[in-house]
NURO-761552 format. One record per residue: x, y, z of N, C-alpha, C in turn; residue in one letter. Coordinates in steps of 0.1 Angstrom, whole numbers, padded with zeros to 4 digits, always signed. Layout:
<rs>
XYZXYZXYZA;...
</rs>
This chain:
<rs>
+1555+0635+1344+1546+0628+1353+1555+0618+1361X;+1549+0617+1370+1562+0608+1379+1561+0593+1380X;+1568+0585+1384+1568+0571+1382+1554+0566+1387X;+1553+0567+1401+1543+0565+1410+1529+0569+1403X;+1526+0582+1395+1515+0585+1389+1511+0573+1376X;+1521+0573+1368+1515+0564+1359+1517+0549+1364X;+1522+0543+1368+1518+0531+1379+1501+0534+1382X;+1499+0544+1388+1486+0546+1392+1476+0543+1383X;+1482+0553+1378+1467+0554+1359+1467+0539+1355X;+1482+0529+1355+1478+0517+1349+1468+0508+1358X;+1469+0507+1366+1463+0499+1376+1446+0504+1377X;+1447+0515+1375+1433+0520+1374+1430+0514+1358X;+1432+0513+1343+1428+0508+1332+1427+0495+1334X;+1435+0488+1344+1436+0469+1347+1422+0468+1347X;+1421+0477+1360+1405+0474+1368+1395+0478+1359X;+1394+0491+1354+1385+0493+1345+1383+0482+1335X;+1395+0476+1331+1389+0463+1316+1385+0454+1325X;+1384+0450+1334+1383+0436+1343+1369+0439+1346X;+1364+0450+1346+1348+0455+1355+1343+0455+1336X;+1348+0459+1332+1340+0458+1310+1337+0447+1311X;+1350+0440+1310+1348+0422+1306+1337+0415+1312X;+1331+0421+1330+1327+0413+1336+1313+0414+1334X;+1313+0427+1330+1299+0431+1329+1294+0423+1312X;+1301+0423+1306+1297+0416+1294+1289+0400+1293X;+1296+0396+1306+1292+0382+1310+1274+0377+1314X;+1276+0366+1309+1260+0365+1312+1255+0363+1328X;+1246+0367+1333+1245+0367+1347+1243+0349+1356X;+1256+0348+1362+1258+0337+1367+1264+0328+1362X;+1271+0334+1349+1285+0326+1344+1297+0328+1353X;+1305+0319+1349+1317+0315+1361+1325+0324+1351X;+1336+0331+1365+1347+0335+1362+1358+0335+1362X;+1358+0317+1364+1371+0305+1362+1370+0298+1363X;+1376+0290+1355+1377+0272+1352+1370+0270+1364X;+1360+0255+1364+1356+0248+1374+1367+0240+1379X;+1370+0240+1396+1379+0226+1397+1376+0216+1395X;+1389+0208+1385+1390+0196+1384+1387+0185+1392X;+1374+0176+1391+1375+0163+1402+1383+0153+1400X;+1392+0146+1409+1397+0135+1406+1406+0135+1391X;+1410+0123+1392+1421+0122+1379+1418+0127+1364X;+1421+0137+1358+1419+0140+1349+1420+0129+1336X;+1410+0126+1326+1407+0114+1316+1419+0117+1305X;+1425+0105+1300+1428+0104+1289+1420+0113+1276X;+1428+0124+1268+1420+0129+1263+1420+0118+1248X;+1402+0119+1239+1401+0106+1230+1407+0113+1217X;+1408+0107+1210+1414+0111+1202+1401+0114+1191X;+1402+0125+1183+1389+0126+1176+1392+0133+1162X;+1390+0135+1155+1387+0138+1139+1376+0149+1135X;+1379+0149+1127+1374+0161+1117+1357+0163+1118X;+1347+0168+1124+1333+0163+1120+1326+0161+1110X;+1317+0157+1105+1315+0145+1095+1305+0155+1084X;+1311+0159+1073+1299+0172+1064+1288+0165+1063X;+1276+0177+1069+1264+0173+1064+1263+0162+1055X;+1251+0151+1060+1245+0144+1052+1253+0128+1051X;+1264+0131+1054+1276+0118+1054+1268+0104+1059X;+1269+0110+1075+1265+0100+1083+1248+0094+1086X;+1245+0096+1077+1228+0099+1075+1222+0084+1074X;+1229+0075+1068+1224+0063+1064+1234+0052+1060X;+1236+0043+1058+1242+0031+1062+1250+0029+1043X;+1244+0038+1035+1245+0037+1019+1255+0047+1019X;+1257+0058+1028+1268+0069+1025+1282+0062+1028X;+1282+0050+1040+1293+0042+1038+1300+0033+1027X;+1288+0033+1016+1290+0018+1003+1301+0031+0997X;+1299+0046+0995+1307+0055+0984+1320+0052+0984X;+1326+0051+0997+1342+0050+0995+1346+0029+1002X;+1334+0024+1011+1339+0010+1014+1328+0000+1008X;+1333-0001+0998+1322-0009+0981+1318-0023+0988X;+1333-0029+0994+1336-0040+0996+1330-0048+1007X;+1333-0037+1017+1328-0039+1030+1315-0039+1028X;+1305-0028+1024+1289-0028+1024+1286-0040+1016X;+1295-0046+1008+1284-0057+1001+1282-0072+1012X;+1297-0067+1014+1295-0085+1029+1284-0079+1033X;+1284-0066+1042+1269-0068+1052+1257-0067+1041X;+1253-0063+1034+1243-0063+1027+1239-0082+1022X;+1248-0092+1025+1245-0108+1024+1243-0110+1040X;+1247-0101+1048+1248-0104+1063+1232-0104+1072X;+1233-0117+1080+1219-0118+1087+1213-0103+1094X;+1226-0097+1099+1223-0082+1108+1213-0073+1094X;+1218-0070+1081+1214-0066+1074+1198-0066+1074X;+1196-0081+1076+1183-0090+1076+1175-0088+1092X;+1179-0082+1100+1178-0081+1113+1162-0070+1115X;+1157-0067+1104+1143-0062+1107+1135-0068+1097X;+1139-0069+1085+1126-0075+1074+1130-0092+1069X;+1138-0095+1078+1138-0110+1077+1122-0116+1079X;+1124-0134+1076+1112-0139+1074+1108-0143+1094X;+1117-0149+1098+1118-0152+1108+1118-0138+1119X;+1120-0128+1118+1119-0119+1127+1099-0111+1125X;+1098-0111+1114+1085-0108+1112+1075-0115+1119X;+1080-0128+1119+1069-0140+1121+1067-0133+1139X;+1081-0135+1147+1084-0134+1158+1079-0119+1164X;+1081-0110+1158+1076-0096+1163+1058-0093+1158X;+1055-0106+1155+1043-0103+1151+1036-0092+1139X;+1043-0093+1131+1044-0083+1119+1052-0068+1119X;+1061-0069+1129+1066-0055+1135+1056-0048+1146X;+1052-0057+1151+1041-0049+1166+1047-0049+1179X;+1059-0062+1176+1061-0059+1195+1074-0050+1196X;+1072-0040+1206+1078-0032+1207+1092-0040+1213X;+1091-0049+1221+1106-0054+1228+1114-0060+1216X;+1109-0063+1204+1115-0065+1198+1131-0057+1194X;+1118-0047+1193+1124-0033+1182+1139-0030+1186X;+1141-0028+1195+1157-0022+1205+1169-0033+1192X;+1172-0042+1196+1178-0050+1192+1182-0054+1174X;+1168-0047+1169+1165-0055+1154+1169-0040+1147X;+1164-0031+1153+1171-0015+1145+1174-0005+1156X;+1188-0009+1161+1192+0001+1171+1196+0011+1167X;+1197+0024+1179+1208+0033+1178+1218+0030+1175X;+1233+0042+1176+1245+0036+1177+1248+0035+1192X;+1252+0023+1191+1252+0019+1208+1267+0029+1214X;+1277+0033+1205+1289+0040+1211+1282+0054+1221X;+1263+0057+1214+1261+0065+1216+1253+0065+1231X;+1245+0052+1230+1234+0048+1237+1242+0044+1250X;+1259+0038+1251+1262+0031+1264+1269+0017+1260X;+1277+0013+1258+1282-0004+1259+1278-0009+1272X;+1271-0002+1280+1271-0008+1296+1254-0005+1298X;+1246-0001+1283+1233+0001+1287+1225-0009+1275X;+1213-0012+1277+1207-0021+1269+1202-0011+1256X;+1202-0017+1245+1200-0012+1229+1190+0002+1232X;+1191+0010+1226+1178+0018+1224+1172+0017+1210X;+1162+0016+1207+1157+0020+1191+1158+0031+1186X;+1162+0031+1170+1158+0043+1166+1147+0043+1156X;+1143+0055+1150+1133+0061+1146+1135+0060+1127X;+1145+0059+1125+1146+0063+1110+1148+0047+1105X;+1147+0045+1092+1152+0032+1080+1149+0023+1091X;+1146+0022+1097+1146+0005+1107+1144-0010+1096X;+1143-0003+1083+1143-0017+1073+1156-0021+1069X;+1167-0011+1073+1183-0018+1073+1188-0023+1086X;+1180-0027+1096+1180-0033+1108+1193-0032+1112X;+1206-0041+1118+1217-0035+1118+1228-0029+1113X;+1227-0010+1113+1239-0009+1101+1254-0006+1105X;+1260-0002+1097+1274+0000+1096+1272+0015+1112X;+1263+0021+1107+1262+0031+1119+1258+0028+1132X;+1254+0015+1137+1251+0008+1147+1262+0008+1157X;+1279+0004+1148+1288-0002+1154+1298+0010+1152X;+1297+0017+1143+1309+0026+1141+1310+0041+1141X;+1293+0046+1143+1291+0061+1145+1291+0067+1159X;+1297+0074+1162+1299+0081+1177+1298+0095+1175X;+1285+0106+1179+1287+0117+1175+1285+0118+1160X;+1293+0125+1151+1298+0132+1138+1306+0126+1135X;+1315+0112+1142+1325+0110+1136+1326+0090+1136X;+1330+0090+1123+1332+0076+1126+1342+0067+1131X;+1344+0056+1140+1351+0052+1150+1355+0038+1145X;+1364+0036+1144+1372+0018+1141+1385+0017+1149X;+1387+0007+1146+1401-0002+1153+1411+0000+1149X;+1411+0012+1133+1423+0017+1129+1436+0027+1135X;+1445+0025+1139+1453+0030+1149+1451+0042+1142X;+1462+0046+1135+1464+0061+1134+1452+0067+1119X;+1440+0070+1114+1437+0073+1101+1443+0088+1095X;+1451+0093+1103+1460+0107+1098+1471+0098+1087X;+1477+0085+1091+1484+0082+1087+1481+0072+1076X;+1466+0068+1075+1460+0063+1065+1454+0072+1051X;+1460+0069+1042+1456+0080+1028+1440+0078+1024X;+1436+0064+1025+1424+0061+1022+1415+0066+1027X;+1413+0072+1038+1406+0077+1050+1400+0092+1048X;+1384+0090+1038+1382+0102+1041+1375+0111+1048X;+1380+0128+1046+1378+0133+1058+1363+0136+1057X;+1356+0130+1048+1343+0133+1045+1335+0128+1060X;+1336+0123+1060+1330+0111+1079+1340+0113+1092X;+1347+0119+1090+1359+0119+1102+1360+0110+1108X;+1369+0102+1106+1372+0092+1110+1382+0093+1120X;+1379+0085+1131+1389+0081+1149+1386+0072+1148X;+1398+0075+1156+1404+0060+1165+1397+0060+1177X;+1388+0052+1184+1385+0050+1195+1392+0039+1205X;+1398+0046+1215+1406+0031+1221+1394+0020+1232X;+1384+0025+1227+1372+0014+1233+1367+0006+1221X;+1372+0009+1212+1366+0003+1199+1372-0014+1201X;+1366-0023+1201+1375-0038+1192+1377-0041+1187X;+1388-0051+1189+1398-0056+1179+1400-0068+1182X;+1406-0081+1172+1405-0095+1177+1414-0091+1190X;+1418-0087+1190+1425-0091+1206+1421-0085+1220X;+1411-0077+1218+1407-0071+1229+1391-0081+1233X;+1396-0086+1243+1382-0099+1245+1371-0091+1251X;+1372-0079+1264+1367-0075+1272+1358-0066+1262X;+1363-0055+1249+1358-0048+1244+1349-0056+1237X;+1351-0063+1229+1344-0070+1218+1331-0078+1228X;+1334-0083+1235+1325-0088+1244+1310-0074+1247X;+1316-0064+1252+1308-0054+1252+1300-0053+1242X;+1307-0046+1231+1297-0045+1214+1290-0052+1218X;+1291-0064+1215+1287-0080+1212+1275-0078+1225X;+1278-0078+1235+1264-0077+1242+1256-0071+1245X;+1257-0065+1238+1245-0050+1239+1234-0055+1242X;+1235-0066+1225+1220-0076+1220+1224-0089+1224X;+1232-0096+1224+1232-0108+1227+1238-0115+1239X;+1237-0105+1245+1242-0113+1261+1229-0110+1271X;+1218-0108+1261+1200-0108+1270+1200-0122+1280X;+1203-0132+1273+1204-0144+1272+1220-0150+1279X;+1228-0144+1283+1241-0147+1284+1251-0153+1270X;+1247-0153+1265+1261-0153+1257+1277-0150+1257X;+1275-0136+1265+1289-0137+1260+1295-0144+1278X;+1285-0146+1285+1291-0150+1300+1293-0160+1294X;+1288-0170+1288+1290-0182+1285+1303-0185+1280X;+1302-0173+1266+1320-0179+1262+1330-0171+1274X;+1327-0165+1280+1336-0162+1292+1339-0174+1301X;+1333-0184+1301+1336-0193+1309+1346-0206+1299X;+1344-0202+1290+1348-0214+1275+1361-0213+1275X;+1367-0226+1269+1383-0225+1266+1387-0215+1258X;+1377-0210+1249+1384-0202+1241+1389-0187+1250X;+1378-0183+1254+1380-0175+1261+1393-0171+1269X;+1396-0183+1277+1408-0185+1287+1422-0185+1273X;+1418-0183+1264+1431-0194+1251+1433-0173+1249X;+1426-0163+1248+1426-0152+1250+1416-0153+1233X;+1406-0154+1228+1399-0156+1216+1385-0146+1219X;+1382-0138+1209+1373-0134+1210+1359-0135+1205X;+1345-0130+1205+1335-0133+1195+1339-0133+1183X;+1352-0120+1177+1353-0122+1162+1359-0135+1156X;+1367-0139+1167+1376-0153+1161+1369-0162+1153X;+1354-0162+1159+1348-0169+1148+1335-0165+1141X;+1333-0152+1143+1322-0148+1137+1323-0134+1128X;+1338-0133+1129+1342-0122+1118+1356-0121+1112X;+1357-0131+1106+1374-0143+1101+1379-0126+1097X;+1392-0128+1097+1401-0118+1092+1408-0120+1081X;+1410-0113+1072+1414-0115+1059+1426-0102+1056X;+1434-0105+1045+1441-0093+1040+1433-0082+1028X;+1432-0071+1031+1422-0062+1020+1425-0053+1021X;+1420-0041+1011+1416-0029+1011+1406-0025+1028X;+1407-0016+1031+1392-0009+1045+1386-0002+1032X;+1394+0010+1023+1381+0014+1021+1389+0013+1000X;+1379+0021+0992+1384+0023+0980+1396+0028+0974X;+1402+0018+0970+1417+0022+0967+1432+0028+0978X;+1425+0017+0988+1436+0014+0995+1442+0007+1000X;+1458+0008+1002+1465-0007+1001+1457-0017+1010X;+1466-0030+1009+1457-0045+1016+1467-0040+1026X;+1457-0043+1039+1455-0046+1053+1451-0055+1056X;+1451-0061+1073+1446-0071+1078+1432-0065+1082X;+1422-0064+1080+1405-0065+1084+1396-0074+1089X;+1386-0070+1089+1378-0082+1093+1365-0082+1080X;+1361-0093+1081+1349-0096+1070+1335-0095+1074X;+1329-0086+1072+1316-0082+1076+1305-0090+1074X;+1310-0102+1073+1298-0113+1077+1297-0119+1089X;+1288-0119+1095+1290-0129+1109+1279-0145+1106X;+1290-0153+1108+1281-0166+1102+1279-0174+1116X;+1265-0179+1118+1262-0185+1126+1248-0193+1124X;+1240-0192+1133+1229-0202+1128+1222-0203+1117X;+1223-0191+1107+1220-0190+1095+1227-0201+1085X;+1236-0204+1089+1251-0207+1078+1253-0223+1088X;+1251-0235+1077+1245-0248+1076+1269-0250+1078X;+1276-0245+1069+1291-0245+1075+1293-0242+1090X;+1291-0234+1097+1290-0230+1107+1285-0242+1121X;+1275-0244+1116+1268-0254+1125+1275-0270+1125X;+1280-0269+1110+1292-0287+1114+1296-0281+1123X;+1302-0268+1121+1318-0265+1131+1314-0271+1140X;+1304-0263+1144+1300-0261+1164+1297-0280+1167X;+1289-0287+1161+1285-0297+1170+1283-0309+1160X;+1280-0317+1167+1284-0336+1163+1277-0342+1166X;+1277-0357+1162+1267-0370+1172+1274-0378+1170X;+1275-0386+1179+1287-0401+1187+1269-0408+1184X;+1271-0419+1188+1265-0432+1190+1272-0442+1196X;+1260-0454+1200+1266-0470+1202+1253-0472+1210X;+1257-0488+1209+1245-0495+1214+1252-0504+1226X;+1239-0504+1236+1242-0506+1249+1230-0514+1256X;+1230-0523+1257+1216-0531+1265+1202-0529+1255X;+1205-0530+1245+1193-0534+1235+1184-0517+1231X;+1197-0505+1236+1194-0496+1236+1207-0489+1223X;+1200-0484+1217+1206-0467+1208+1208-0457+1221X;+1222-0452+1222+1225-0445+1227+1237-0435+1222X;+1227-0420+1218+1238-0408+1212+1238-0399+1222X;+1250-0393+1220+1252-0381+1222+1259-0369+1213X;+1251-0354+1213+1255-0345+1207+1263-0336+1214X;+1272-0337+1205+1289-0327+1213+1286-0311+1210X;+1289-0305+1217+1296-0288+1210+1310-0291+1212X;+1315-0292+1202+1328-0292+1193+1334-0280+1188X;+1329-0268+1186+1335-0259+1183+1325-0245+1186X;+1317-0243+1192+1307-0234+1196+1314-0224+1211X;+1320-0216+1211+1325-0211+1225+1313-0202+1233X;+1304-0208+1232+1289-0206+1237+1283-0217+1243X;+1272-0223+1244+1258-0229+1248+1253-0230+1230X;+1253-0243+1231+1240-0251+1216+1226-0256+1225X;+1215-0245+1217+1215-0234+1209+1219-0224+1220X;+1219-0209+1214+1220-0196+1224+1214-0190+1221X;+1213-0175+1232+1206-0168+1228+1191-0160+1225X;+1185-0168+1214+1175-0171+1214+1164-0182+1224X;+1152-0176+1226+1146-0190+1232+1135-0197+1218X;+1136-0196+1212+1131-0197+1198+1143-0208+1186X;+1152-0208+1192+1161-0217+1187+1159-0232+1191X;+1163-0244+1184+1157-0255+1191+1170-0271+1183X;+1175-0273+1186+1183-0289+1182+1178-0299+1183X;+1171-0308+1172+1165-0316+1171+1172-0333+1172X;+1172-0341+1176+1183-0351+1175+1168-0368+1170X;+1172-0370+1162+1157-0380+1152+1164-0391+1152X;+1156-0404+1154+1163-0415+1150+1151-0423+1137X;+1157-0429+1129+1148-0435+1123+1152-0450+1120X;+1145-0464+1130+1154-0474+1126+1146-0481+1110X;+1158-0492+1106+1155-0499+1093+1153-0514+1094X;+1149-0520+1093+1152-0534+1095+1159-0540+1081X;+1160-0554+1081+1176-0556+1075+1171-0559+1064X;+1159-0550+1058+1154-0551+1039+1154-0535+1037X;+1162-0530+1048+1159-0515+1047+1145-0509+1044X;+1136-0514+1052+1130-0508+1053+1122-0501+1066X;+1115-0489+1069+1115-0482+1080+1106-0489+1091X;+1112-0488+1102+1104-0495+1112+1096-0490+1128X;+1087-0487+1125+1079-0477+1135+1081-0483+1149X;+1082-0474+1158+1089-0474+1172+1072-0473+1188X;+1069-0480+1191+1058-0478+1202+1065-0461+1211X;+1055-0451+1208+1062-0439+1222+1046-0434+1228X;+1052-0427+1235+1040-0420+1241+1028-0413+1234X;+1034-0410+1217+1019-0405+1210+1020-0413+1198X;+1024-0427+1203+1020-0438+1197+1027-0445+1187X;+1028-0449+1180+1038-0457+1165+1038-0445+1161X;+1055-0441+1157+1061-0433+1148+1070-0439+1147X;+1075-0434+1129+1089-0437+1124+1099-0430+1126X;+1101-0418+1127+1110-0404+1135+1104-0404+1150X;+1112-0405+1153+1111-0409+1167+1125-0395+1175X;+1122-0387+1182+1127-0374+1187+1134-0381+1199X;+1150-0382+1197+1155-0389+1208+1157-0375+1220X;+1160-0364+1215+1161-0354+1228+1162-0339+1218X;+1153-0328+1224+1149-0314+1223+1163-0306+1232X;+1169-0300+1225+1179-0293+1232+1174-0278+1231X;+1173-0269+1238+1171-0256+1238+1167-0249+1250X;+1171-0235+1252+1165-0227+1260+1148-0221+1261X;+1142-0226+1269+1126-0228+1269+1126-0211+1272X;+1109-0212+1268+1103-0199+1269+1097-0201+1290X;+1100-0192+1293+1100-0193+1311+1080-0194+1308X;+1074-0196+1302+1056-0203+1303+1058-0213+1304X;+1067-0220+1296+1068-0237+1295+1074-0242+1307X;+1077-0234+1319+1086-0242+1326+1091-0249+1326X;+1102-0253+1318+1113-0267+1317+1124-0259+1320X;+1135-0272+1321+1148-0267+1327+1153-0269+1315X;+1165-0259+1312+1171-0257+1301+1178-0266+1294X;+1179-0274+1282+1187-0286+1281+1201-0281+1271X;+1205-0270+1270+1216-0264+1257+1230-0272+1264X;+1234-0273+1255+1248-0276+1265+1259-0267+1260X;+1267-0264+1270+1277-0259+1277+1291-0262+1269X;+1300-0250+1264+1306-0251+1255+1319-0254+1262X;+1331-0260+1255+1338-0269+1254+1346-0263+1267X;+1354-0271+1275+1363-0263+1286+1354-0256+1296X;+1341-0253+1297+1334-0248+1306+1341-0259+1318X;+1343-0253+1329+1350-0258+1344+1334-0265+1349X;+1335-0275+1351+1326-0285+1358+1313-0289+1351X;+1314-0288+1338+1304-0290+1325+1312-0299+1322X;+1299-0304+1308+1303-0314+1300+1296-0308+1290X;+1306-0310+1275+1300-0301+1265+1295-0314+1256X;+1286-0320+1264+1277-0327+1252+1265-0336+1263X;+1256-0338+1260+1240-0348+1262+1239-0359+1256X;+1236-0369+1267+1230-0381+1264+1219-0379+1263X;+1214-0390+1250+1200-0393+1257+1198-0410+1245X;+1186-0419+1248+1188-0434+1242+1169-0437+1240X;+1174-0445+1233+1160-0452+1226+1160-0467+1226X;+1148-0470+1232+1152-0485+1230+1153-0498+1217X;+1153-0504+1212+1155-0509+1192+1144-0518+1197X;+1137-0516+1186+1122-0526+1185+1130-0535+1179X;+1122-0549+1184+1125-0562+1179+1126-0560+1159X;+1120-0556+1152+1121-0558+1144+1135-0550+1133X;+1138-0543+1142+1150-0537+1137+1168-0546+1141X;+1163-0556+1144+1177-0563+1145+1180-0567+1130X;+1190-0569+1131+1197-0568+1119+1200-0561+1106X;+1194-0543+1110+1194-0535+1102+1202-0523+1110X;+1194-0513+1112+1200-0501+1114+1196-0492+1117X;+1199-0482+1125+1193-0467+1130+1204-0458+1125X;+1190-0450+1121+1196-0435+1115+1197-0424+1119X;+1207-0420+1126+1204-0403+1136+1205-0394+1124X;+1196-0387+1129+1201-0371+1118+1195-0362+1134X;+1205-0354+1130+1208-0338+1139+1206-0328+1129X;+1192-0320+1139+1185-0309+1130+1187-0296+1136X;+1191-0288+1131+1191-0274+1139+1182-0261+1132X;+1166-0261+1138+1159-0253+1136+1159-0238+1144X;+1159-0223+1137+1156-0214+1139+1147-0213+1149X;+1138-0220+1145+1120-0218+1152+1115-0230+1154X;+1113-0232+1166+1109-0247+1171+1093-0244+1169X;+1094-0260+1165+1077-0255+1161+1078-0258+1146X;+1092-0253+1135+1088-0255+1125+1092-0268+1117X;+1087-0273+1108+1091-0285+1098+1102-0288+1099X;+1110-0303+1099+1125-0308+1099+1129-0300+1086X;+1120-0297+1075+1127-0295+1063+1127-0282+1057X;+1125-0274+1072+1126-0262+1072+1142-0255+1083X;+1146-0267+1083+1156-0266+1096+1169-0270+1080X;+1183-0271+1095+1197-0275+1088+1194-0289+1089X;+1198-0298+1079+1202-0314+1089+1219-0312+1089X;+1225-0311+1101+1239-0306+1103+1251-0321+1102X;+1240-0334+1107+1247-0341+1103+1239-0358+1107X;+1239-0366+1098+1235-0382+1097+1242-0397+1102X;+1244-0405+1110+1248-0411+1114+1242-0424+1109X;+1245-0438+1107+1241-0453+1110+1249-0456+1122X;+1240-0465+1123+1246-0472+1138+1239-0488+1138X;+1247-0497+1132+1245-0507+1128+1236-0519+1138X;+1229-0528+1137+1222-0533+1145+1226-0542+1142X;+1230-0561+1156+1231-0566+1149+1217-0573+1151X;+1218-0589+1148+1204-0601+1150+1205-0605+1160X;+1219-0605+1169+1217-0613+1179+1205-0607+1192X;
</rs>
């Protein structure tokens, strides 16, 4: 056979498998790559998918990180659907706007750049470990390499996500973080704060870093502690804020600082409320009722700090956290001393209530002051 002929014959079997192949295809399938638009993405880095059943509930994480589930299980998020105060607030579990916030999806799944969605299952573990760390089949942390981590099982497949946070990434952490709490601005707020500018993030102070194990039986690392302490946690609230005094023209005059809050006292909430009380004594220590607007009282409410509910129409009185550019991170406000309190004393106490509306002795008292009176 001559060169030319079988050349022939091949070119004819090319075409024949090329017309099999094509015909095999489903009608209106492509029969080549789509062009690429624009810059092709960093491909993510991703892991093993997660065997049935793993990622199912927030308890399949306690099997291998003991340590880590028991902080959140003390943690307010834990508490984030069958708490006392969220029940009261969602009206026994009826308002739906609640819901997004109190038992989310996983937001890696929902959007960092979209508001919470609810889900449908356990909503009585209100925020879990799968909230923050399930993406897909696989679970996602701040751990650089987990190929190179022994502890790391392949049971949940665990990645690296380089959108995940870490104390040093302000921008990311900020995101998580506002899914739910920047309804309210929060995290604008500490974006304007010294800390912020100092390069500090939400965890700096609401998820201290420690050396440990991540998961069961393996070596110590630097981590973070799965508690987030804040208005719940009576330590927390010294940090953030203070009261100064002194007396000035026959007047009690305090002011309450934010001192360590890289937010707005209170935030977030419009249900949060700073109470600032004075109670004067006269010089047998005993209590001495004050003339106000709803008449002789002995607690006497020198100033209501909080973000109002927009029915009450008031202007906001929270103050503005430390280093905010053209703020001042603390409020005056003064009372004047009934004659019968010379020569004794006024007592501030600073109350920080959950739920305005409720009992002082249902609140924090975060901190007590005298402020001496004299006779002249």
């Amino acid at each position: 056979m001559s060169l030319a002929a079988r050349v022939g014959i091949a070119l004819a079997l090319l075409v024949g498998a090329a017309l099999f192949v094509t015909a095999l295809l489903p009608e209106g399938a492509p029969t080549e790559p789509p062009p690429v638009q624009g810059e092709a993405a960093a491909p993510l880095e991703t892991g093993p998918p997660a065997k049935p059943g793993v990622l199912d509930s927030d308890e399949s994480c306690a099997r291998c990180h003991t340590e880590i589930y028991e902080e959140w299980m003390q943690d307010r998020h834990r508490q984030a659907w069958v708490g006392e105060l969220y029940t009261e607030l969602s009206l026994n579990h009826t308002d739906p706007n609640c819901f997004a916030c109190h038992a989310p999806r996983p937001i890696l799944e929902t959007g960092l750049g979209s508001p919470a969605e609810t889900r449908a299952n356990f909503r009585e573990s209100g925020i879990t470990c799968l909230t923050c760390h399930k993406r897909g089949e696989n679970v996602v942390g701040p751990i650089a390499d987990p190929a190179d981590t022994p502890e790391c099982s392949a049971d949940c497949g665990p990645v690296h996500d380089p959108s995940y946070p870490s104390g040093a990434r302000q921008e990311a952490t900020s995101r998580f973080c506002g899914v739910c709490h920047n309804l309210h601005g929060t995290c604008d707020e500490f974006a304007g704060s010294a800390y912020a500018r100092e390069g500090k993030t939400c965890l700096s102070c609401h998820m201290a870093e420690v050396i440990g194990p991540i998961a069961n039986g393996g070596k110590p690392r630097p981590r973070r502690v799965h508690r987030f302490p804040g208005g719940h946690s009576p330590e927390t609230l010294k940090e953030a804020m203070s009261i100064e005094a002194r007396r000035e023209g026959g007047k009690v005059i305090a002011r309450v600082v934010n001192r360590g809050a890289g937010h707005k006292i209170p935030t977030d909430a419009r249900h949060r409320a700073i109470h600032l009380m004075v109670t004067f004594f006269d010089a047998f220590d005993q209590p001495v009722a004050v003339e106000t607007e709803r008449g002789l009282q002995v607690e006497v409410e020198m100033d209501l700090i909080r973000l109002f509910y927009r029915l009450e129409q008031r202007e906001p009185t929270q103050i503005d956290p430390v280093g905010t550019l053209g703020k001042n991170p603390w409020r005056e406000s003064s009372v004047a001393i009934p004659p019968l309190a010379k020569g004794g004393y006024a007592k501030l106490s600073l109350y920080y209530l959950l739920r305005t509306g409720w009992p002082m002795h249902k609140g924090t008292l975060v901190q007590e002051l005298k402020v001496p009176i004299d006779g002249d």
